[in-house]
C-alpha positions in Angstrom: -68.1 -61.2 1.1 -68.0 -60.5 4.5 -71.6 -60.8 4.5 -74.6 -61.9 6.4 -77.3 -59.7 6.6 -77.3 -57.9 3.3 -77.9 -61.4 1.3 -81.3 -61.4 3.3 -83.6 -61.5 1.1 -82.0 -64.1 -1.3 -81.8 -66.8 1.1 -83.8 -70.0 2.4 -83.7 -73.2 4.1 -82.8 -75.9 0.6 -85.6 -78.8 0.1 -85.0 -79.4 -4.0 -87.9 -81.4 -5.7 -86.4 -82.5 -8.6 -87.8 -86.1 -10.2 -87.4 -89.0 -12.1 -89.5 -91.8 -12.7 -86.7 -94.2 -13.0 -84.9 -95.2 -9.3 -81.4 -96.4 -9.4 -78.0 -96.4 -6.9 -76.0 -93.3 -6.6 -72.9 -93.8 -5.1 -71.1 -90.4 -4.3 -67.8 -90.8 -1.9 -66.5 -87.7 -0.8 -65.0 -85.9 1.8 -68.2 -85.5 3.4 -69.8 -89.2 3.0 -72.6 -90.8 4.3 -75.5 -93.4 3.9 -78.9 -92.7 2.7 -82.2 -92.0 4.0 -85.5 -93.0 2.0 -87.5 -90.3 1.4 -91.3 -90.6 0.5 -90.3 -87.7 -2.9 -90.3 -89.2 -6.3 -86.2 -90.3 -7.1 -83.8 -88.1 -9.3 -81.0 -90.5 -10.5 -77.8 -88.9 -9.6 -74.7 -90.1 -10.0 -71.5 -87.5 -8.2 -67.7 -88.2 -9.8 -65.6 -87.2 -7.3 -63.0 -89.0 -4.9 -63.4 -90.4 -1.7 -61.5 -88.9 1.6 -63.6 -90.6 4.4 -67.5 -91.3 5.1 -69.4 -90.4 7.7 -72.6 -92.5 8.2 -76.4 -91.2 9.3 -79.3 -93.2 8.7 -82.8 -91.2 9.1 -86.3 -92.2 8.7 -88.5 -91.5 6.0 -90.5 -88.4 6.2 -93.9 -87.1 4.6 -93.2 -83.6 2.2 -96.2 -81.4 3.1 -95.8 -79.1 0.2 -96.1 -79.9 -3.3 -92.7 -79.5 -5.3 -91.6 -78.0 -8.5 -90.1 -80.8 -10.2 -87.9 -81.2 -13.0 -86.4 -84.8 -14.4 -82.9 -85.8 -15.1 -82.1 -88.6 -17.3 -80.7 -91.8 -15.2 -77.6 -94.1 -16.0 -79.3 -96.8 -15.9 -81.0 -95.3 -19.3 -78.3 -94.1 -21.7 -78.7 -97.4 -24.2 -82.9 -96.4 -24.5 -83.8 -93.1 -25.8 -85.0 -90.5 -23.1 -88.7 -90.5 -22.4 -88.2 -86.4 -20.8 -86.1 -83.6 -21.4 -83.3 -84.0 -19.2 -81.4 -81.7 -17.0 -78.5 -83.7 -17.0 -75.3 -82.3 -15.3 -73.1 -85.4 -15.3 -69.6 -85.0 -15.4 -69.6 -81.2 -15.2 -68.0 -79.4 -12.4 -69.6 -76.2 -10.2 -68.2 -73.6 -8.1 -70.6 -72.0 -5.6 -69.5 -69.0 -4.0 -71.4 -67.7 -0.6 -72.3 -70.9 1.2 -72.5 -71.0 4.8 -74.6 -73.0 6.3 -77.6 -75.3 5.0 -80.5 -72.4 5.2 -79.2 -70.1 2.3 -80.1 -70.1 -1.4 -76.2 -70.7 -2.0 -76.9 -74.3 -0.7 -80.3 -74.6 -2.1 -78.8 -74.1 -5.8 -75.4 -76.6 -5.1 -78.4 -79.4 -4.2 -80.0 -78.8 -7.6 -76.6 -79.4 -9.1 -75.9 -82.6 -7.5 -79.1 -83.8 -7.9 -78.8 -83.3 -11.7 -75.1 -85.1 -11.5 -72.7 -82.0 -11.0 -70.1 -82.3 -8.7 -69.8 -79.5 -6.0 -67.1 -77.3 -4.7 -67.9 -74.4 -2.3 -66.2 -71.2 -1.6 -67.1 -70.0 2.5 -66.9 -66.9 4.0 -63.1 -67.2 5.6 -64.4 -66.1 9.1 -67.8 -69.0 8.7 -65.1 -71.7 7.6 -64.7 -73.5 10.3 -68.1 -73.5 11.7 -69.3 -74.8 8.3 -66.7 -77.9 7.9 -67.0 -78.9 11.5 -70.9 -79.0 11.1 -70.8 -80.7 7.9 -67.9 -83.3 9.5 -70.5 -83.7 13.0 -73.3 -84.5 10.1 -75.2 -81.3 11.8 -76.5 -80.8 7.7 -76.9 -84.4 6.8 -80.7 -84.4 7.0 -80.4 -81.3 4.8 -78.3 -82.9 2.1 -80.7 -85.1 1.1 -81.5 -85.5 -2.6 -84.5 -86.7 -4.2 -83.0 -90.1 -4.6 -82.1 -90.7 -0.7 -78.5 -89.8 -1.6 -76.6 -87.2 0.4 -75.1 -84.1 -1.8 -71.6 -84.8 -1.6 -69.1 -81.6 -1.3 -65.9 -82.4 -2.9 -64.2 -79.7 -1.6 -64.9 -76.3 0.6 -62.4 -73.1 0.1 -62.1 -70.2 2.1 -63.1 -67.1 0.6 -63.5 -63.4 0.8 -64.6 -61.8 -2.5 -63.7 -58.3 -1.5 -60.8 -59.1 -2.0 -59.2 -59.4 -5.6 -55.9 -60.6 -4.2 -53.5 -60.9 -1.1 -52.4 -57.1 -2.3 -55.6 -55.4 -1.8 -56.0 -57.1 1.9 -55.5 -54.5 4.8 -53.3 -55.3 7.3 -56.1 -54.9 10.4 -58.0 -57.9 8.2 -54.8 -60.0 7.7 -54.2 -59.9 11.9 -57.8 -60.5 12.7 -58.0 -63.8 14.3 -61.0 -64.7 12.7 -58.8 -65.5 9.4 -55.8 -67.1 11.0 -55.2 -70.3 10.2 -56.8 -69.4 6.4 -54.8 -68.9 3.6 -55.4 -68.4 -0.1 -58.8 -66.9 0.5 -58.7 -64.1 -2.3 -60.6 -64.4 -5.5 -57.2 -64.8 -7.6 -56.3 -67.0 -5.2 -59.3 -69.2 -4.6 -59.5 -69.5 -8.4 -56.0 -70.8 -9.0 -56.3 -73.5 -6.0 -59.4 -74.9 -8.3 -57.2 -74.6 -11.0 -54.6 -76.6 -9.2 -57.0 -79.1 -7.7 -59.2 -79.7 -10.2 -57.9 -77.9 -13.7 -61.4 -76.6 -15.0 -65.1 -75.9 -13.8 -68.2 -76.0 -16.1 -70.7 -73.7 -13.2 -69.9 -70.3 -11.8 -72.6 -69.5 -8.8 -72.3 -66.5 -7.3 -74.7 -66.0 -4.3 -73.2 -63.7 -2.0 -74.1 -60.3 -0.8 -73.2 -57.6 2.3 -74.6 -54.3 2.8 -73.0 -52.9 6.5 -75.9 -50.5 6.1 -78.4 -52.3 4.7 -81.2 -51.1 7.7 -80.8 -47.5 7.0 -82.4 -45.2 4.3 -80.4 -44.3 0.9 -80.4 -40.5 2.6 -78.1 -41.6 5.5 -76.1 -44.2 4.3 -72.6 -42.5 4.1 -69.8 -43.1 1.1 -68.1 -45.7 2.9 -71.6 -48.2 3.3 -72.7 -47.3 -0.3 -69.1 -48.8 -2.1 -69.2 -51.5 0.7 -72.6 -52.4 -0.9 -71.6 -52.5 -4.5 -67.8 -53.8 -3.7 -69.4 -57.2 -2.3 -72.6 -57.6 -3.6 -72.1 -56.6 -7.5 -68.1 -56.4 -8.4 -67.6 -59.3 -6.3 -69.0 -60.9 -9.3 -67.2 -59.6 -11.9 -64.1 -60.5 -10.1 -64.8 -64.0 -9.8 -66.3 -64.3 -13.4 -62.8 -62.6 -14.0 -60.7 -64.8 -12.6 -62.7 -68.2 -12.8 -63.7 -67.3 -16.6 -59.7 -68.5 -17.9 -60.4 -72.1 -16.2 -64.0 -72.2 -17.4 -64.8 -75.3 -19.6 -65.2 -73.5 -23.6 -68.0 -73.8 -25.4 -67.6 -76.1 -28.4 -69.2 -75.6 -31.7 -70.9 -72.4 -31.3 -72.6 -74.4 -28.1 -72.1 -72.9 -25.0 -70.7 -75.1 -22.1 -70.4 -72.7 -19.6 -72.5 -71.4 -17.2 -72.3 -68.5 -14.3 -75.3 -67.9 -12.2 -76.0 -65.0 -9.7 -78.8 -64.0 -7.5 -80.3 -60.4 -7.6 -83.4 -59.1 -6.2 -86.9 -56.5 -7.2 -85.6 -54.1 -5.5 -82.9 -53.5 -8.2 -85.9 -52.1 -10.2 -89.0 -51.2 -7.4 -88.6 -49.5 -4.0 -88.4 -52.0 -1.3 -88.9 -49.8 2.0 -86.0 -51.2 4.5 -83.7 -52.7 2.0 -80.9 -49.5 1.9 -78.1 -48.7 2.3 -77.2 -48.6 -1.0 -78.2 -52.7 -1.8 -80.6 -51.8 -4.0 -78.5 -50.2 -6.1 -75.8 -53.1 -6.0 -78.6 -55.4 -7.3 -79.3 -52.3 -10.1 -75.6 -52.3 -10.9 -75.3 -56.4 -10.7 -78.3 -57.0 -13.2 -76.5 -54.4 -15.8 -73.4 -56.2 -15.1 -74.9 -59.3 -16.3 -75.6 -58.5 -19.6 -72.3 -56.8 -20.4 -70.7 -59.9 -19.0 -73.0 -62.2 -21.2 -71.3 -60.2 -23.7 -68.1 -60.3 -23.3 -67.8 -64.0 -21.5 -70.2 -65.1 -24.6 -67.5 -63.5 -27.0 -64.6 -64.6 -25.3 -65.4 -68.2 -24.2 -68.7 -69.5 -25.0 -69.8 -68.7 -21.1 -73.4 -67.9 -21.1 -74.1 -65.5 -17.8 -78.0 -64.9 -16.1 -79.1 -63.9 -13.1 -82.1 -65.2 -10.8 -84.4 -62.9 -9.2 -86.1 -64.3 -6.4 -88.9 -63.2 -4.8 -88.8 -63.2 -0.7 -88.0 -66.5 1.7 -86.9 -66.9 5.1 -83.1 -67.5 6.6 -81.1 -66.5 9.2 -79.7 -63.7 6.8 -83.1 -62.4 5.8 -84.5 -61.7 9.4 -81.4 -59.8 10.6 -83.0 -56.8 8.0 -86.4 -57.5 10.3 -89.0 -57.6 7.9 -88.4 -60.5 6.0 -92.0 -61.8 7.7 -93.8 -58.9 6.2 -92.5 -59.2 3.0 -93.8 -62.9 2.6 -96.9 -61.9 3.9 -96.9 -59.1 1.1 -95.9 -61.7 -1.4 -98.6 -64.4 -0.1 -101.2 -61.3 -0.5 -100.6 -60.0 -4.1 -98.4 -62.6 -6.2 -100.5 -63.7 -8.9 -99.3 -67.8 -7.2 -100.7 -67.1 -3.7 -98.5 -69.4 -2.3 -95.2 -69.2 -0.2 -91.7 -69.5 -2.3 -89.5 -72.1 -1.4 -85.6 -72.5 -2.2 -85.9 -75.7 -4.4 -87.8 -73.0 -6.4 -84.6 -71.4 -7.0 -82.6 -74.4 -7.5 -83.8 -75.6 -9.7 -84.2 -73.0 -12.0 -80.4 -72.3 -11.5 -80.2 -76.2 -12.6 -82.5 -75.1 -15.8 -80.1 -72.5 -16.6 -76.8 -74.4 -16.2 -78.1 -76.8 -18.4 -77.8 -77.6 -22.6 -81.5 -76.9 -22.1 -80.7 -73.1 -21.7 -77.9 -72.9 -24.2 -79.8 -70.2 -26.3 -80.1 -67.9 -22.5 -77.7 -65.4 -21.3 -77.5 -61.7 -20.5 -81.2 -63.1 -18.9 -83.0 -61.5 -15.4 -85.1 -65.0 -14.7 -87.5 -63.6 -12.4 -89.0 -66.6 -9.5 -91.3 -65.1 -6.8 -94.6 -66.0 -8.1 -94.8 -63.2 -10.1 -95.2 -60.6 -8.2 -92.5 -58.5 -10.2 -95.2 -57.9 -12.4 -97.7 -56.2 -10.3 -98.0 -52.6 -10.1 -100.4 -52.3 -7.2 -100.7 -54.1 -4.3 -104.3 -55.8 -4.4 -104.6 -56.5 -0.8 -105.0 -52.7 -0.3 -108.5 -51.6 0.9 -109.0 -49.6 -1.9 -109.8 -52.4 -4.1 -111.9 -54.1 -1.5 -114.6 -54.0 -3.9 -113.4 -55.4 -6.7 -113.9 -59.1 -7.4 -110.8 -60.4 -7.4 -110.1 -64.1 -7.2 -108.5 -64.8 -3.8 -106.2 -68.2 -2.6 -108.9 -69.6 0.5 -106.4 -72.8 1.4 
């Protein structure tokens, strides 16, 4: 993992819109508890299984949603004897493992929201040398007005594990890494290991999220980016998912029936297939190499387990990530320009798609690029360009 600025582009501050037209309680007690805060959204009933450490208590005022949100509707305990009036994306009793969150401002977080708003319950893999930064903000309630959910609940996070997904095992760590103070304290932060203390915790997950990425030379051209910044790339940005789909895919929840159960999400980006001027050193080709990964691992998860495997393409958004590349502003600008949906991405976007796809509503989807940026992927010119100045096309004047 090791990563912060090569995820850039993937990541954004997490507002999900999901909906329901029914309101009910949802009582989530977890390690990182706390009351609720009314929001004027629409309610998604929630309910989060998991066990109860300690609470910590914030109570915040309403507040008024300027944008207008994608929703999507689960179906609400307080409904299972009546037939459902919507599809639902109902996650209830299934278990998710997202691997690459941080801090409250990255896609990683936006998706795990989605997921407990839709009933899954949440366990987090963080970047070993983040850890402690992350718990003790979550602990201070630093993210509490970001863990809202759509029903005033707070997303509860069962449990966070330290992680590194460069690293296949304790083996493969070099000794300068094991000495480095910013992973004393941390142990069992491997893949193989990280996997079986879920195993040991928890037995079985049902969601595999991968949304992590590091490119050490992300800010120079393909031309200068040696050897050594090109496999960095790929090593944490592409086979870091195969080796958590590798190790997680034995504790992954079967499929039953011929119906898939399982579900394994990663994030990937345009430039994988257009040229994105800035975004080098070699990232590009580590979001090339992890969208043909995900079909041969829809494949042979589908084969093996009943796992079905996708991968979201998302169009630009801001995070802390995404400005250290420095043209993360442009980009949206671009986007806002010459997306056929003139109108600025946001991560609930995301999350809830990656909701969509972990669903039985998507059981027939795997091996799948789902692309959400407005479109843009399908434009081959950009129409903002003087040379079309004279041609009448429709413009966005909000």
């Amino acid at each position: 993992m090791a990563a912060t600025a090569a995820s850039s582009l993937q990541i954004v501050i997490a507002r999900p819109s999901m909906l329901s037209t029914k309101r009910i309680s949802s009582f989530c007690s977890t390690k990182f508890g706390g009351d609720t805060r009314r929001l004027s959204w629409n309610r998604l009933a929630s309910s989060c299984h998991v066990s109860s450490i300690q609470h910590f208590s914030r109570n915040f005022t309403s507040t008024t949603q300027k944008l207008q949100k994608v929703v999507t509707k689960a179906q609400s305990e307080a409904d299972d004897s009546k037939p459902a009036s919507v599809l639902p994306i109902d996650l209830r009793g299934k278990r998710a493992f997202i691997a690459g969150v941080a801090d409250d401002n990255g896609y990683g977080w936006a998706i795990a929201k989605s997921l407990a708003a839709a009933g899954a319950e949440i366990l987090v893999g963080t970047w070993v040398p983040a850890l402690n930064i992350f718990e003790t903000s979550l602990r201070r309630g630093k993210f509490d007005e970001s863990r809202v959910l759509p029903d005033g609940s707070l997303m509860e996070i069962t449990k966070v594990y330290p992680l590194d997904a460069v690293f296949d095992s304790l083996e493969d760590v070099p000794e300068d890494i094991k000495t480095n103070k910013r992973y004393a304290g941390s142990s069992k932060w491997t893949v193989s290991e990280v996997a079986e203390s879920v195993k040991e915790d928890f037995g079985s997950i049902d969601i595999l999220v991968h949304s992590l990425a590091n490119g050490p030379e992300v800010t120079k051209p393909l031309l200068e980016t040696t050897r050594r910044g090109y496999l960095a790339a790929i090593s944490a940005s592409s086979y870091s998912y195969v080796s958590l789909l590798k190790h997680f895919l034995p504790i992954m929840n079967p499929g039953m029936y011929l119906v898939s159960r399982g579900s394994s999400i990663s994030l990937t980006y345009i430039a994988s297939e257009r040229i994105i001027p800035g975004y080098g050193g070699g990232m590009s080709s580590a979001k090339a190499a992890l969208e043909s990964d995900t079909r041969v691992l829809a494949f042979e998860a589908g084969r093996k387990q009943k796992v079905r495997v996708n991968t979201v393409s998302a169009g630009p958004l801001r995070s802390r990530a995404a400005k250290a590349i420095g043209f993360i502003d442009m980009m949206i600008d671009y986007s806002l320009a010459n997306a056929p949906l003139q109108k600025e991405l946001s991560a609930d976007e995301v999350g809830n798609t990656a909701a969509f796809l972990a669903s039985p509503l998507a059981s027939a989807i795997t091996g799948a690029v789902i692309y959400v940026d407005n479109c843009l992927n399908a434009m081959g010119v950009g129409v903002d360009s003087p040379i079309f100045k004279d041609l009448n096309i429709p413009k966005n004047t909000e």
